[in-house]
N, C-alpha and C positions, 0 to 999 in steps of 0.2 A: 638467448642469453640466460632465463632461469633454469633451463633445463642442465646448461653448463653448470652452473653454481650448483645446483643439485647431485650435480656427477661429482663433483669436487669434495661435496660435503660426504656424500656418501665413500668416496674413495679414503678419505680421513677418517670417519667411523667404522671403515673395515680394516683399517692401517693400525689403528689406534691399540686393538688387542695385540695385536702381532709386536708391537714396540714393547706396549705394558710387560710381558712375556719376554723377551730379550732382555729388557731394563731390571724385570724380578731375578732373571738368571744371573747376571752381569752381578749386581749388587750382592748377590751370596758367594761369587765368583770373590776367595780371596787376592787373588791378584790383580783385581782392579783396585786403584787408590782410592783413598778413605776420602780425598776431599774430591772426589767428582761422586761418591758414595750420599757425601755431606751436602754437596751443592745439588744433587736430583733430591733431596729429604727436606733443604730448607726451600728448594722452587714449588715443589707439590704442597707442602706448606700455605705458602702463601698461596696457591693457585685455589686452594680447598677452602681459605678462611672468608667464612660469609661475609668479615665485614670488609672485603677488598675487595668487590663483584660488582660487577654489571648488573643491577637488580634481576632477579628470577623473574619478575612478575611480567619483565619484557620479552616477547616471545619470542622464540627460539633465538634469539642475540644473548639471552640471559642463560641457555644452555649452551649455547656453540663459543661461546670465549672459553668456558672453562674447560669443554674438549680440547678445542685447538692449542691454550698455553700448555695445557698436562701432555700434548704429545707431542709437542715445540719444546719441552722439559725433557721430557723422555728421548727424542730424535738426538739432543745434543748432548745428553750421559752416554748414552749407545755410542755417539761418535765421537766421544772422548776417550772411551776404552780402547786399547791397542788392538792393531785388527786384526791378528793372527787367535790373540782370546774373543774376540767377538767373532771370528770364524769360524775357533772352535764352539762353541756355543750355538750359534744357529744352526751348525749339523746336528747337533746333540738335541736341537729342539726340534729338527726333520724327523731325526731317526726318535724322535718323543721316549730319548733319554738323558733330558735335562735336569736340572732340577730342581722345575717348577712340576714335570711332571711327575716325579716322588712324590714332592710334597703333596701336590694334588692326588696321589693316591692316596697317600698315608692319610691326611684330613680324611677324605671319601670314607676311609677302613673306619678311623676311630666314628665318625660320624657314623658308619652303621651297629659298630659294637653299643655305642652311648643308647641309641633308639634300643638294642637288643636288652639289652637290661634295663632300659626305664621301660618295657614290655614286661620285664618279669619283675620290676619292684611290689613288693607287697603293697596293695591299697591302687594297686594301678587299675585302670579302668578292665571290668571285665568284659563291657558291652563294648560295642565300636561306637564313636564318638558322632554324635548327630551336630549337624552343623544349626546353628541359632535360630530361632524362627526370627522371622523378617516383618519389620513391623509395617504396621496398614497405608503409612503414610509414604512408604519408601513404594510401594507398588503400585504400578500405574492404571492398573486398574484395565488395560489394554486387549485382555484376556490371556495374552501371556504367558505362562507359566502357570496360570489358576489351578493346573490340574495337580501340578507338580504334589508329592505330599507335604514338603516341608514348610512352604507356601501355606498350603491347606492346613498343618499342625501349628503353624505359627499363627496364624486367621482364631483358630480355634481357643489360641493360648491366650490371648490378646484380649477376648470376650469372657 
């Protein structure tokens, strides 16, 4: 029996992108109507707001509600949209020319131009950025990493 629930959970955590993806295309889709647009915006809403949850601090009941309502949200926007636009649509997201995956280009693009110039802004780092030394308490002392240098420079920095 847990191994089923675990096939279950996991078959919803592999579902879940694939909806999110259809629901994002659907929604920028002007021919789907604004109030099944409105009704996936005020359900994600409430499904998001902390203080409507199944405390976090309870393990994985306090993560798995809020999967399951967002793609119990999502399942029923998707299947309110008309099914000849929601067929065109998940061809266009086979053939990965929808357009989530523009957008996800275009982000990627600007996102590498934005790194390309804060590389050449004046006062930008000329060295390559060293990562923090690690302080004495955080290391277990296990032998570990001891040789590591940044380990070792951070040992050093500390004293």
């Amino acid at each position: 029996m847990p191994t089923a629930r675990l096939k279950r959970i996991r078959s919803l955590l592999l579902e879940l992108p694939q909806q999110l993806r259809l629901a994002y295309c659907l929604a920028r889709d002007p021919r789907t109507p604004a109030a099944s647009k409105a009704a996936l915006g005020g359900a994600l809403a409430v499904i998001l707001n902390p203080l409507v949850d199944i405390p976090m601090w309870i393990p994985v009941v306090g993560q798995m509600d809020t999967v399951g309502l967002a793609l119990l949200a999502v399942r029923t926007f998707n299947l309110q949209v008309d099914p000849e636009i929601r067929a065109e649509v998940e061809q266009q997201i086979r053939l990965r020319q929808s357009v989530f995956d523009r957008d996800l280009a275009q982000g990627t693009a600007t996102a590498r131009r934005l790194a390309r110039l804060l590389r050449r802004a004046p006062g930008a780092a000329e060295e390559p950025l060293t990562p923090p030394a690690v302080p004495a308490w955080y290391r277990s002392g296990s032998g570990v990493g001891e040789d590591d240098a940044p380990i070792a420079a951070g040992a050093a920095a500390e004293e």
